[in-house]
Every structure is written in structure tokens, then in C-alpha cells.
C-alpha positions as CSV (number, residue, x, y, z in Angstrom):
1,X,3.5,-66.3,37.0
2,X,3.6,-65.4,40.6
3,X,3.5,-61.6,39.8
4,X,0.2,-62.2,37.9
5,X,-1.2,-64.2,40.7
6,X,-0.9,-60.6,42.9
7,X,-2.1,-58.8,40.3
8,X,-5.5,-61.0,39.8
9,X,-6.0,-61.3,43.9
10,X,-5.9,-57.1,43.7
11,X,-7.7,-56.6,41.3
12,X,-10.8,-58.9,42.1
13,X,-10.0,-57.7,45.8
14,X,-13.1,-55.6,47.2
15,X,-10.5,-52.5,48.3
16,X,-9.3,-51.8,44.5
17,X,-12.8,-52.0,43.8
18,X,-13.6,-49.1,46.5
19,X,-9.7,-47.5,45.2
20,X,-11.1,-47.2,41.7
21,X,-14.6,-46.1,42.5
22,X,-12.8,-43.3,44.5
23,X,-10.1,-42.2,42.3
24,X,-13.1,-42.6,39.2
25,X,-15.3,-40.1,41.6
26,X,-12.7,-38.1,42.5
27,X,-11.8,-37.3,39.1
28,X,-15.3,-37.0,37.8
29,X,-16.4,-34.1,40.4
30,X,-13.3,-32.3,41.2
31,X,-11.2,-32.1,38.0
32,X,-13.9,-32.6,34.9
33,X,-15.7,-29.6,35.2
34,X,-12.3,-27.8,34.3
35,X,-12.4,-29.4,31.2
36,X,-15.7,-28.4,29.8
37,X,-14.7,-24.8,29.0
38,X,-11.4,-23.5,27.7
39,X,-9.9,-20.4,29.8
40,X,-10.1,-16.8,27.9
41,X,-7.8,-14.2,27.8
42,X,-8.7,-11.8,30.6
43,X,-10.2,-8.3,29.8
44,X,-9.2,-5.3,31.1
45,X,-11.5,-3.2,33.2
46,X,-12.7,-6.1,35.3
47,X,-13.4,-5.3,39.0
48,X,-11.9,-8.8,40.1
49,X,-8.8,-10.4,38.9
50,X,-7.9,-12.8,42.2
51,X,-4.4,-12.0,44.3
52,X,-0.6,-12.4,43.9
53,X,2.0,-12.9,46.4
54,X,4.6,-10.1,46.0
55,X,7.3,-8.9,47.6
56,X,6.1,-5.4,49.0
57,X,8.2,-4.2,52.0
58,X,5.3,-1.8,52.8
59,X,2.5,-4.5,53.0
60,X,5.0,-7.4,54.2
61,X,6.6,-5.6,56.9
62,X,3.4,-4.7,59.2
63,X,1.6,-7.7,58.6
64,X,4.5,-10.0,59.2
65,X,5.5,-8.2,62.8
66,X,1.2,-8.3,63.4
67,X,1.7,-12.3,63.1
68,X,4.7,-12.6,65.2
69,X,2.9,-10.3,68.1
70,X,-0.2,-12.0,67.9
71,X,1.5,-15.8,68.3
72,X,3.7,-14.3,70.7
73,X,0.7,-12.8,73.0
74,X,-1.3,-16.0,72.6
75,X,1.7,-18.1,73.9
76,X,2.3,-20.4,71.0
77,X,3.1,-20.9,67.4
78,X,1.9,-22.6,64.3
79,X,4.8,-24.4,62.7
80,X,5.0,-26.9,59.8
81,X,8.6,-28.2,60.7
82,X,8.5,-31.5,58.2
83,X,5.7,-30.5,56.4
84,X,2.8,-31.6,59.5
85,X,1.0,-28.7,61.5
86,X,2.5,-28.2,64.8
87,X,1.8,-26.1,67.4
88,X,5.2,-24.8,69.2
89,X,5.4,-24.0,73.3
90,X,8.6,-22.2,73.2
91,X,11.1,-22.0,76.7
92,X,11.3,-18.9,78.6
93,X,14.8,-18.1,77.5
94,X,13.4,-18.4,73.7
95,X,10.2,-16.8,74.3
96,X,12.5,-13.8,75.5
97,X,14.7,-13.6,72.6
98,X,11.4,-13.5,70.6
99,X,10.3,-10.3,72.2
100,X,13.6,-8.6,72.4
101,X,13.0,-9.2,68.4
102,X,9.3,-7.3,68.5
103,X,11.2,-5.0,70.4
104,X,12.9,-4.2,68.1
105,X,10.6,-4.2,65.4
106,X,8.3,-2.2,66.7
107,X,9.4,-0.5,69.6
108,X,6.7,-2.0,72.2
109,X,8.7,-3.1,75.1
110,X,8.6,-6.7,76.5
111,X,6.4,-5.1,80.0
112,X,4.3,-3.8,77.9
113,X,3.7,-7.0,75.7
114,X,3.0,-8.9,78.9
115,X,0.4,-5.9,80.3
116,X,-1.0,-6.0,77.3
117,X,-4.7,-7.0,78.7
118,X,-6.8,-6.5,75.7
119,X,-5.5,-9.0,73.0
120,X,-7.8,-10.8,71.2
121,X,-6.4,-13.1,68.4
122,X,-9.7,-12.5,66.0
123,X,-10.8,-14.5,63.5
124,X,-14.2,-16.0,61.9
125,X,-17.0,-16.0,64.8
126,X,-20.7,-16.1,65.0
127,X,-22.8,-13.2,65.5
128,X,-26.7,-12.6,65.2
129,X,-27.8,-12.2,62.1
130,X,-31.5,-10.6,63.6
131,X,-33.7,-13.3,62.4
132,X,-33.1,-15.7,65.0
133,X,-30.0,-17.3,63.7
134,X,-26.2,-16.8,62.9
135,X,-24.1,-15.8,60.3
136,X,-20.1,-16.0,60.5
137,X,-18.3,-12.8,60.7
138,X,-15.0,-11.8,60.6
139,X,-13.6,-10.3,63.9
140,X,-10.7,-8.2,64.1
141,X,-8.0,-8.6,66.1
142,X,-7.1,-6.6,69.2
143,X,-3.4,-6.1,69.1
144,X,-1.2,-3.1,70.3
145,X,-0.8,-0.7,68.0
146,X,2.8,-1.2,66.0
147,X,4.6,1.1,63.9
148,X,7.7,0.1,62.4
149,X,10.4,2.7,63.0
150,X,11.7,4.2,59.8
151,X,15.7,2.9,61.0
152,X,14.6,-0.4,60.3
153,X,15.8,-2.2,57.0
154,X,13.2,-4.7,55.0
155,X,16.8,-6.8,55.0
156,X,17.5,-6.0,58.8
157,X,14.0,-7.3,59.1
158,X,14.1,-10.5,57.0
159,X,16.8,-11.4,58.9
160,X,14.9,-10.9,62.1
161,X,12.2,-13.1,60.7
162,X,14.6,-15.4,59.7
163,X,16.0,-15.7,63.7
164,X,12.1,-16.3,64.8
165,X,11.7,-18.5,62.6
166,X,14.7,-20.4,63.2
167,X,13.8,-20.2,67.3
168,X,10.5,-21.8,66.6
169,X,11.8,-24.4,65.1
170,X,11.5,-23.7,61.1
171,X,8.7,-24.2,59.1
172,X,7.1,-21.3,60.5
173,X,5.2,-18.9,58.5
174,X,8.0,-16.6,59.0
175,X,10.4,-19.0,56.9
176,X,11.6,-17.7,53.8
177,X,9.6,-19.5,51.4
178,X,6.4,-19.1,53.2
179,X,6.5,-15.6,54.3
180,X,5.6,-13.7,51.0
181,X,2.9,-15.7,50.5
182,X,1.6,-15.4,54.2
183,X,2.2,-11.9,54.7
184,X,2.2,-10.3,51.1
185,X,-0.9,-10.9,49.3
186,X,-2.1,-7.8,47.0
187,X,-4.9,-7.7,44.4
188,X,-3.9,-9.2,41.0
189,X,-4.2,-6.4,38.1
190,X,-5.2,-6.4,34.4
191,X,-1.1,-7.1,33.6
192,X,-0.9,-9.7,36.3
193,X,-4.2,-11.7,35.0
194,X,-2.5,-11.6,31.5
195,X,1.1,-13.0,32.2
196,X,-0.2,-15.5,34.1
197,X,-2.9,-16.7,30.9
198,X,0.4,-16.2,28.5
199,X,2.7,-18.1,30.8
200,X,-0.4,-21.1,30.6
201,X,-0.7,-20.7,26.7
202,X,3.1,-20.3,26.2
203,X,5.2,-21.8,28.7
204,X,3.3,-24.6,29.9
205,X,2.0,-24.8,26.9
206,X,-1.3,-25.3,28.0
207,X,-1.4,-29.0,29.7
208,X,1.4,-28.1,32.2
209,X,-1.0,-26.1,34.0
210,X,-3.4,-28.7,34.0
211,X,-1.2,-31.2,34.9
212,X,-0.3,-29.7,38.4
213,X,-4.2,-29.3,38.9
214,X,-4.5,-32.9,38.1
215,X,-2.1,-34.0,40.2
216,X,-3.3,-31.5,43.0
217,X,-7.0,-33.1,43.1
218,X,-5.5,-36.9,42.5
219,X,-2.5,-36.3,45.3
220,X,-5.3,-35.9,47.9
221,X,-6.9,-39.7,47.3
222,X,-4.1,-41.9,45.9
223,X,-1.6,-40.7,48.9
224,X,-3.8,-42.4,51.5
225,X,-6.2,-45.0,49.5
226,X,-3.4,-47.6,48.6
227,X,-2.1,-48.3,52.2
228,X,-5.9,-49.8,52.4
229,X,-4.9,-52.0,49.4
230,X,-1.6,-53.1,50.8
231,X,-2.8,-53.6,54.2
232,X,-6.1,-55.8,52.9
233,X,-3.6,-57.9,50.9
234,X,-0.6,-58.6,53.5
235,X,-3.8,-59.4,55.8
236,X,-5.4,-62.1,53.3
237,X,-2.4,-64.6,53.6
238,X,-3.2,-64.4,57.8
239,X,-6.9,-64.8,57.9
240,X,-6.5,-67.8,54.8
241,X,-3.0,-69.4,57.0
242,X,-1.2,-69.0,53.7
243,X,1.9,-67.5,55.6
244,X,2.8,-70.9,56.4
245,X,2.1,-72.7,52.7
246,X,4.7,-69.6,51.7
247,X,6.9,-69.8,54.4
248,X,7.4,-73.6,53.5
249,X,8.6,-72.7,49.5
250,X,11.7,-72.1,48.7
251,X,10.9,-68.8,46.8
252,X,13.2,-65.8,48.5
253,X,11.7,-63.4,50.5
254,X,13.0,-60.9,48.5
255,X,11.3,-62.0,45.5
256,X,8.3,-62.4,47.2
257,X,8.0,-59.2,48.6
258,X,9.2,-57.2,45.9
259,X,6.7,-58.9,43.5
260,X,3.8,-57.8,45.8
261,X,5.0,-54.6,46.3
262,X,5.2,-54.1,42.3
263,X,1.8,-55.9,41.7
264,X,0.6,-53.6,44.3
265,X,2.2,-50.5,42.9
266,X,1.0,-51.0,39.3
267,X,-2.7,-51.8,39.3
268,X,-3.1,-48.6,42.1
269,X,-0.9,-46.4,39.3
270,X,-2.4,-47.9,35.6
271,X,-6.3,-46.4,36.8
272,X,-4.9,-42.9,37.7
273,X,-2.4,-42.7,34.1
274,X,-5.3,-43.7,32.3
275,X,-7.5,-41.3,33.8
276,X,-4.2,-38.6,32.9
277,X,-4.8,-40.0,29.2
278,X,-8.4,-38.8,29.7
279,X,-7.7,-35.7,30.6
280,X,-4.9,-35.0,28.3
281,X,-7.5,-35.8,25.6
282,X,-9.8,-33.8,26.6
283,X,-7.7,-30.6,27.2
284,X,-5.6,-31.2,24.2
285,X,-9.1,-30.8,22.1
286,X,-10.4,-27.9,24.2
287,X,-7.3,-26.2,23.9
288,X,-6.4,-27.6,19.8
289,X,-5.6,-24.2,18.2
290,X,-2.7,-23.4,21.0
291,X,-0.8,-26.7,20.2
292,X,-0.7,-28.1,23.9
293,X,1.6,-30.8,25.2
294,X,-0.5,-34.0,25.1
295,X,2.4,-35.3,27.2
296,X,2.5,-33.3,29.9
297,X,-0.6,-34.5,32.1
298,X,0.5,-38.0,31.9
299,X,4.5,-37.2,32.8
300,X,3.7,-34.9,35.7
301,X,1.7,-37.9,36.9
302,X,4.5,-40.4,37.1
303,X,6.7,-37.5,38.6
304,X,4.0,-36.5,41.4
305,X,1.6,-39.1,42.3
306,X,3.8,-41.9,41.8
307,X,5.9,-41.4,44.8
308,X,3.1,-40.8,46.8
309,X,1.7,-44.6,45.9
310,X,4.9,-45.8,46.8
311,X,5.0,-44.7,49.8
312,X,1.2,-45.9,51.1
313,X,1.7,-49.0,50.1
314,X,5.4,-49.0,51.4
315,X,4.0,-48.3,54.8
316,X,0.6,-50.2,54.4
317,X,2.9,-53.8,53.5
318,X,5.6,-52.8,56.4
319,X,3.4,-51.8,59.5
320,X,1.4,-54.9,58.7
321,X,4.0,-57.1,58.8
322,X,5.2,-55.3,61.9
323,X,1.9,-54.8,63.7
324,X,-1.4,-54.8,62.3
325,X,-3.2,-53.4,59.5
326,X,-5.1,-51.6,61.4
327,X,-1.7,-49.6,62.8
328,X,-0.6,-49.0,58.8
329,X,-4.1,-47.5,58.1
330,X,-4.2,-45.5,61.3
331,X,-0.5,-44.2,60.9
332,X,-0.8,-43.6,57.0
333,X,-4.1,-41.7,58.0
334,X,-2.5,-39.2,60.4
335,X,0.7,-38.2,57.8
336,X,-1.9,-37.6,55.1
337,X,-4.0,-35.6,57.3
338,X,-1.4,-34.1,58.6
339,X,0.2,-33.3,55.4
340,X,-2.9,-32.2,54.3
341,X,-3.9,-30.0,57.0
342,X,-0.7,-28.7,57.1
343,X,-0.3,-26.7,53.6
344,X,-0.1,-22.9,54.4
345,X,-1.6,-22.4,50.7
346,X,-3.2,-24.3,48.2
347,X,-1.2,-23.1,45.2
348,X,3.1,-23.7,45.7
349,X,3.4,-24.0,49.2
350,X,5.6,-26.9,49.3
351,X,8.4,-27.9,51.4
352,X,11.2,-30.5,51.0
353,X,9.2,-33.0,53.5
354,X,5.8,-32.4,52.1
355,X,3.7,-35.7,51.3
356,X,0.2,-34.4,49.6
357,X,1.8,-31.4,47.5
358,X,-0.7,-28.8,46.4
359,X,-1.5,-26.4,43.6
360,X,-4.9,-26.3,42.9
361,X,-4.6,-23.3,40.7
362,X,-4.3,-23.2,36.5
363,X,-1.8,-20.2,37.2
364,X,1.0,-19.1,39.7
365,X,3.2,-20.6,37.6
366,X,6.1,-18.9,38.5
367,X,5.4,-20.2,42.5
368,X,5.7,-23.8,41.5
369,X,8.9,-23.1,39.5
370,X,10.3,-21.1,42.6
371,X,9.5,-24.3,44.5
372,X,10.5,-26.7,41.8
373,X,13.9,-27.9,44.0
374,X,11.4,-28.4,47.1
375,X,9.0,-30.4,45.0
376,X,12.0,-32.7,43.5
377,X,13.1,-33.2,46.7
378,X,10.4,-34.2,48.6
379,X,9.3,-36.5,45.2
380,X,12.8,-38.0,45.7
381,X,12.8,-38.4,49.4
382,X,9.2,-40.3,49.8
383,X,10.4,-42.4,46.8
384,X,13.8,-43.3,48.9
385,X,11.4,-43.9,52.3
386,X,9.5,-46.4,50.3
387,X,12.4,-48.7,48.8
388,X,13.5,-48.3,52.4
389,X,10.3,-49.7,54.3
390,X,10.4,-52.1,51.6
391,X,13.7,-53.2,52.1
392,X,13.0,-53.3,55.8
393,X,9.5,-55.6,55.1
394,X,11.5,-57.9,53.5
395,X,13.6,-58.5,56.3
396,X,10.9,-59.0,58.9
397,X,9.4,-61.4,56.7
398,X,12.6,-63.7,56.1
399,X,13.0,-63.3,59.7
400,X,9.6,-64.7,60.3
401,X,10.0,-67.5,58.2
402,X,12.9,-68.7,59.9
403,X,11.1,-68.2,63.3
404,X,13.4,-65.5,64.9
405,X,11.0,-62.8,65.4
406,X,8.2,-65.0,66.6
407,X,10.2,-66.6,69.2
408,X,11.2,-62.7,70.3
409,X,7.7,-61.8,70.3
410,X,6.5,-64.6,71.9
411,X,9.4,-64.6,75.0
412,X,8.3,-60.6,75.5
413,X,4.3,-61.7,75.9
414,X,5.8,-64.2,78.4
415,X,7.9,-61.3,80.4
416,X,4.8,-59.0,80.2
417,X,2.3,-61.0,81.6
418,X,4.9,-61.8,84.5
């Protein structure tokens, strides 16, 4: 009874009404025009076939040492230590180490790294286009020249890379599982195009790659939209003075909590494995004469997005409860855009700590497998958080009813204002 109560105050609440508009809209324009036309087999002699990331000493190597020598000239480095950008300021004694590790690479001494007057770190500018406006351009970067002396090893210099990235602080896009993909992009060919199309047809049977593009679109919405629904409803029972009709019943705070926090968790997850129905409907038709998995969209959507609901509303009903709703959306809003800001590619670039995992690509299969251990961990590890902040929710609350934490509260206003 009490669990359909939640249930009816959600979903005639005005922020499911917004949830499902967005998650409705956000299906609609990102993910349904994939399913209007089936993919073909590629043909040979095209002029385009898109890039791989492969492991090329003779490509990796130069660009890799180009990175390292460009962060190290402009005094910092990009790092993505738990799966949020950061930018590292290393010490003096580290910064050393990292140029006795240029050094090394490519012979340029640490004076002449710290003469060097002419760097420019490049990148996309504006220039003049001749009609009175501007257009962006790419500028190059002016580094010293480097040239790798033929003594050095590509494992002698993974295991360089490895130390840098281990002195910035990990995470870097020197790390092992990044640095391919950073520094060893090469033009996909004709055989490339096709094992990715038969590894879609034949291994993931056709929905599999579907279902990681589903779940990479819906990721981006349902991992910061529920903590809106979560905090709205913990809000309600303060603004209407129920907290104190509930505090009164003899109902367990456990029971209470942990039937809001399923309500909660339901109605967010039943719009978006509906909408994986839909599209396993629609691809399974598209796609009828290379018997896809009709399965697969709707599994990979409990296995991806549901830990990411979890979570939001984990953290939406705790920092409530310890704050403010205002403090769950605001915190919940800088971890997704963090998480989002933070992925070094859009197709398998995820780490054991990453919240909004990407792979908005129908191939690159065999990147998402190579990550699979990453993926399950960080799935595991977000669902773990939220049974935690639950847990920890439903100890404030029994606290609160029993008037511990508001005499706490109210004794350090008192020293505060003294």
C-alpha cells in the first residue's frame, strides 16, 4: 500500500513529467534516426572509411613524447584520476623526474626545455576568413623538434609512459588503456570497415551494437535527471510538514526509506526499458534477415543505465536529507558534468570510476570488450555507492525522528552565531 502511495505521488509529480518528456525527446532525436536505415556492408574503393586505434610503435611513439613535451612546457597536465577531468600542477622534484624522462626520449636536455622560448601549445583558433568575419582554423603547435633515438625500445618507452603517468597521478592520457587510443589513431581500410560490419552482424548479433549506442545516448539524461526526482520528493514531505505525521508512525525508517528509494527507482527505470523494447522492435525488424538478439537492447539497459539511476537518486534522497535539495542537484550536477566532460573518447574510453560511460559508435567492438572488466566494475561500484548512501539516508532519518540530529544541529547554530 505504502509503496503504491510513492509510486502515485511520482508519477503525478511535475519532475517525472519533465524526466519523461526528456528521456521521450532524448530518444526521439538522438537514437531514432539510427533506426530508419539498416547499415550495409561497406564497399571497397571508398576514399573514407573513419579511424582505428592501433598499436603502431612508429605513429605512437612520436605523438605520445609530442604530448608529454607539450604538457610539460605548458606547466601542467590533463588527468582523469577517477574518471573527472583534472588539471595536475606537479612539484619541482616531480616535474624534474618528468623531464629527465623526455630526456631520455628524445634527447633534448632539461636547459634546453626551459629555453625553449617559442612553444606554442596550438589548437583550434580564429583567423580571418577575408569577408569581414572568422572561420576556425587549426594551428599547429610550436614544439622543439624531437626525434626518438633509434636505442630506444617501444617497451622501454611504454614503461616510461607508464612512470609519467604514474607521477601525474594516473588517469593520464599516458595510462595504458588510454594511450593507444590518444596517441595511435590511423585511417580505417576496406578490411577494417568489414570486420567491424561482421563483428555487428555476427557477434553482437546485430542488437549488441545497438544496445551500447542506446545506452550511450540514454546514460547522458537518466545519470543526472533522477536526483531532480528524488530531491522534489524528499522536499514535498518538508514544504507539506508531513515529516512530523511520519515521524509520529510506528513504520521503521528502514522501510520507509527503502520503499521510497524502490518507488523512486522503478517508475525513473520502466519509461527508459520500455523505450529499449521500442527500439529492439524496431531494429529487430530493420535488421529481420540477420536474426538479431531482440534481448539484447533491453539487458544491456538493466546492466548500464540502471546503476546509474541508482546512484542519482541515492545521492538526490541522501544530500537532502543531509542538506538541501538544492546541494543534491548541484553536487549530482558537477559528477555528471564532470564525468561527462571527462571521457577522452566517445567510443570505449572507460575507466573503473567512470559514471556516464560512452560508446557512441555501432562498431569498435573489440574496444568495449577490451574494457569490459572496467565497465563491470565501475557498473558494480556505483551500484555499491548507492545501497551505501541509502543505507546511510536511512540512518539520518531514524536519527531525526528521535531528535538527535536536530538537537546537534540546532546547539552548532547556537555556537556559530556566538
Amino acid at each position: 500500500m505504502l509503496f503504491l502511495k510513492e509510486c502515485k505521488k511520482i508519477l503525478f509529480s511535475l519532475t517525472f513529467v519533465i524526466y519523461l518528456v526528456a528521456v521521450v525527446g532524448f530518444y526521439i532525436t538522438q537514437f531514432r534516426p539510427d533506426e530508419r536505415e539498416a547499415l550495409e556492408q561497406p564497399m571497397p574503393g571508398l576514399a573514407d572509411y573513419g579511424t582505428i586505434a592501433k598499436e603502431i610503435p612508429e605513429i605512437l611513439m612520436p605523438a605520445a613524447a609530442d604530448g608529454l613535451l607539450t604538457e610539460y612546457l605548458r606547466g601542467y597536465y590533463t588527468a582523469y584520476p577517477i574518471g573527472f577531468i583534472k588539471k595536475v600542477k606537479l612539484s619541482e622534484k616531480k616535474s624534474a623526474r618528468i623531464a629527465e624522462i623526455i630526456t631520455e626520449i628524445t634527447g633534448i636536455s632539461s636547459q634546453e626545455l626551459d629555453e625553449f622560448a617559442d612553444f606554442d601549445e596550438g589548437g583550434m583558433t580564429m583567423m580571418p576568413d577575408g569577408n569581414g568575419g572568422y572561420m576556425p582554423v587549426i594551428k599547429e603547435a610550436v614544439l622543439p623538434e624531437v626525434h626518438i633515438p633509434d636505442t630506444m625500445t617501444y617497451e622501454h618507452f611504454r614503461e616510461l609512459m607508464h612512470e609519467a603517468d604514474k607521477i601525474i597521478g594516473g588517469g593520464s592520457q599516458y595510462a595504458d588503456e588510454y594511450i593507444i587510443g590518444n596517441f595511435s589513431l590511423v585511417p580505417k581500410t576496406y578490411e577494417d570497415a568489414l570486420a567491424d560490419y561482421q563483428a555487428m552482424i555476427e557477434k553482437d548479433r546485430v542488437t549488441g551494437a545497438y544496445a551500447r549506442l542506446f545506452c550511450d545516448y540514454m546514460g547522458i539524461v537518466v545519470s543526472i535527471l533522477p536526483v531532480f526526482a528524488a530531491a522534489a520528493l524528499a522536499n514535498a514531505d518538508k514544504k507539506s510538514r508531513m515529516e512530523q505525521l511520519i515521524y509520529a508512525r510506528k513504520i521503521s525508517s528502514a522501510k520507509l526509506i527503502g520503499t521510497r528509494f524502490s518507488a523512486l527507482v522503478i517508475t525513473l527505470t520502466v519509461p527508459v526499458i520500455l523505450l529499449a523494447f521500442m527500439a529492439s522492435g524496431s531494429i529487430s525488424e530493420l535488421y529481420a534477415q540477420n536474426n538479431p538478439d531482440f534481448w539484447a537492447i533491453p539487458t544491456m539497459t538493466v546492466y548500464w543505465l540502471l546503476p546509474n539511476i541508482l546512484f542519482s537518486t541515492a545521492l538526490g534522497m541522501a544530500m537532502t536529507e543531509i542538506s538541501s535539495p538544492l546541494m543534491a542537484i548541484f553536487l549530482q550536477g558537477v559528477l555528471w558534468f564532470g564525468s561527462v566532460m571527462s571521457s577522452t573518447s566517445l567510443s570505449g574510453a572507460i575507466g573503473r570510476f567512470t559514471l556516464v560511460c560512452r560508446h557512441n559508435s555501432l562498431s569498435d567492438r573489440d574496444v568495449f570488450i577490451e574494457n569490459l572488466s572496467q565497465f563491470a566494475f565501475s557498473r558494480i561500484f556505483y551500484t555499491i555507492l548507492a545501497l551505501v548512501m541509502i543505507a546511510l539516508t536511512t540512518w539520518i532519518y531514524s536519527e531525526k525522528r528521535k531528535g538527535g540530529l536536530h538537537v546537534i544541529s540546532k546547539d552548532l547554530i547556537r555556537k556559530s552565531k556566538a
